[in-house]
C-alpha positions in Angstrom: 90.6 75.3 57.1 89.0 78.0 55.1 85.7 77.6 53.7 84.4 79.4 50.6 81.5 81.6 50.7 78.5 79.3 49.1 79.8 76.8 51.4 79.2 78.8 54.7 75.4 80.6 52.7 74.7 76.8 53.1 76.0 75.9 55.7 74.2 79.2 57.5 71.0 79.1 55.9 70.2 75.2 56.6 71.6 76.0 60.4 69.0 79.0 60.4 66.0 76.8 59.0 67.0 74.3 61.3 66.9 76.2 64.7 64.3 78.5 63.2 61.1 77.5 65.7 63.8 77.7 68.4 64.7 81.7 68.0 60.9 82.0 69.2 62.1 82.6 72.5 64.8 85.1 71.1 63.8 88.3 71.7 65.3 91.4 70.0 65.2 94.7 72.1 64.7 97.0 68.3 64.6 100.6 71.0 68.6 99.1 70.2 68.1 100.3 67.1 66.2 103.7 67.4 68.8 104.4 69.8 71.2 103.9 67.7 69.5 106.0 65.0 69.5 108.8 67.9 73.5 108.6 68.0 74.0 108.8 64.4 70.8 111.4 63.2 70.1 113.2 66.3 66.4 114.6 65.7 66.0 114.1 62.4 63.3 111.7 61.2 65.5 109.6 58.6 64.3 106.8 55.6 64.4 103.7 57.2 65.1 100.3 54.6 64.0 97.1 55.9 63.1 94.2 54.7 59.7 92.2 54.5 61.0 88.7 56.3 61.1 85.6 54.4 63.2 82.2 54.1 63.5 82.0 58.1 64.9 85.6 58.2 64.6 87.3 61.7 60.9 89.2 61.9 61.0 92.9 62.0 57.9 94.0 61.4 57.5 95.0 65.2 60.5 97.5 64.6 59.0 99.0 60.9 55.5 99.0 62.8 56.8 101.2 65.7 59.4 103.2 63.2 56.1 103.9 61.0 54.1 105.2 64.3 56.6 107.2 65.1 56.6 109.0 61.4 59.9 107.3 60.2 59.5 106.7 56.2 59.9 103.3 55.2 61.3 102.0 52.4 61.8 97.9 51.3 63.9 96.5 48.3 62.5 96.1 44.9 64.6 94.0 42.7 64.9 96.5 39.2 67.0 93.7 37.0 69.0 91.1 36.8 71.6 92.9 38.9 70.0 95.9 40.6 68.0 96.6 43.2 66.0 100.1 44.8 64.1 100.9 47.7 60.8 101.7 47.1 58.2 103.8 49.7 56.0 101.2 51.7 53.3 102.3 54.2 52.9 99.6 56.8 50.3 97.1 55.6 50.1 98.4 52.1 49.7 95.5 49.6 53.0 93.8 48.7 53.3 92.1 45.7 55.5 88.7 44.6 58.3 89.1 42.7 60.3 86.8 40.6 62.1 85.6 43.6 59.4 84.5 45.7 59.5 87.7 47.8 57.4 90.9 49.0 58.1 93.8 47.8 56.2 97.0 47.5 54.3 98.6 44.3 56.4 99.2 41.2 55.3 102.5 40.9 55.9 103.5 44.3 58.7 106.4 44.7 62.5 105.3 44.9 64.3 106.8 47.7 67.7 106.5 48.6 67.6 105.5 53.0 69.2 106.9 55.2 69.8 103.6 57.2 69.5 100.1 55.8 68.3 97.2 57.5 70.2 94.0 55.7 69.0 90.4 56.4 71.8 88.0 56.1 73.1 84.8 55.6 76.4 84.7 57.7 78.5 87.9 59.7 81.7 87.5 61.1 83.7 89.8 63.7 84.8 92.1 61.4 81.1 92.9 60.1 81.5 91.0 56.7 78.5 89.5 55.7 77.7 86.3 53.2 74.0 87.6 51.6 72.2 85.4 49.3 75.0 85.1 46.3 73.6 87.6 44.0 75.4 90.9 45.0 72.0 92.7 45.0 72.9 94.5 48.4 76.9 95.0 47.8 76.0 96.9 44.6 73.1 98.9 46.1 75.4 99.6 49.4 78.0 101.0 47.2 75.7 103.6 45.5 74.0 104.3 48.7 77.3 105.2 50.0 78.6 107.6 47.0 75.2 109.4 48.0 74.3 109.5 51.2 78.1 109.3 53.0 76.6 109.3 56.6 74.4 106.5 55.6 74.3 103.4 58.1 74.4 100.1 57.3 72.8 97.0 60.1 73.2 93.4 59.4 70.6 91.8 61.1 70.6 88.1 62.0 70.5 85.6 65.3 73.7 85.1 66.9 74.1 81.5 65.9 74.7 82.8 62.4 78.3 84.2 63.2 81.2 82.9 61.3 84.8 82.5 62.8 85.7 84.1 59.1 84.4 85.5 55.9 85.9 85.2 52.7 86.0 88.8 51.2 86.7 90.6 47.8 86.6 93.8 46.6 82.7 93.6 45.8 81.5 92.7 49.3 80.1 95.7 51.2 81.1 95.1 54.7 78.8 96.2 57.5 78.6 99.6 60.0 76.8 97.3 62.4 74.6 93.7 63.5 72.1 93.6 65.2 71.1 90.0 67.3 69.0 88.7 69.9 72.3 89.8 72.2 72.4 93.3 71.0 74.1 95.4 68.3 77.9 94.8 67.2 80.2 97.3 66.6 83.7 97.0 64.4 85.5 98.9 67.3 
């Protein structure tokens, strides 16, 4: 039986809040993902997007701490419109402000920067790296232009294992995935 997509974000999100005090004892091994930066940029100190977690979302500001010791530039999302999104510069702990959604995001006025690898919380994945966000496309349309810029940019879903779908409904808007990341480690498509 196939499902359509705001079936499974529901289905997904309630099963995240739900085990949510559980994945305390998951732990997430992020040298995984500077590793994985090492394999696709070498040397090169790249811009890192992440997220600031909310709505049960898996916690990485551990990772963006370390990333920002080790002089990685950070960027989070900053919804622009009704339909875009940016990444602005963040310095760990810097005020974050509300936006109309509920969620942190940095200063406004802070630079735009286009990152070199994106950090994308998540509702659902499946095998094939699809991914069911929130239902507003923000990510899909900011992945596209990321991609049309930056060609060797990466994208990593990142979500607990027990959000992984047998099969995601897709259409030509959906951005699908480089990688995800989980408590069990980092999926590739190959």
């Amino acid at each position: 039986m196939k499902y359509d997509k705001s079936y499974l974000r529901n289905k997904f999100l309630l099963k995240r809040k739900e085990k949510y005090l559980a994945t305390r004892k998951f732990k997430f091994n992020f040298n995984l993902i500077f590793k994985l930066i090492k394999k696709h940029f070498h040397k090169r100190k790249i811009i890192i997007a992440g997220y600031y977690p909310s709505n049960y979302e898996v916690n990485i500001l551990n990772f963006i701490e370390k990333a920002s010791k080790n002089k990685f530039k950070i960027v989070l999302p900053v919804i622009k419109s009704s339909n875009d999104m940016s990444f602005k510069s963040w310095i760990f702990k810097e005020p974050l402000y509300i936006n109309k959604f509920g969620m942190l995001e940095p200063n406004k006025l802070n630079k735009e920067i286009i990152p070199d690898l994106i950090i994308v919380p998540l509702a659902a994945f499946d095998r094939k790296l699809n991914r069911i966000g929130y239902g507003k496309g923000y990510y899909d349309k900011s992945l596209q232009k990321i991609s049309k810029i930056k060609k060797k940019a990466i994208t990593l879903g990142i979500a607990y294992s027990f959000q992984k779908c047998a099969t995601i409904p897709t259409n030509k808007y959906d951005f699908k995935l480089n990688y995800v990341f989980t408590e069990q480690g980092i999926i590739s498509s190959n």
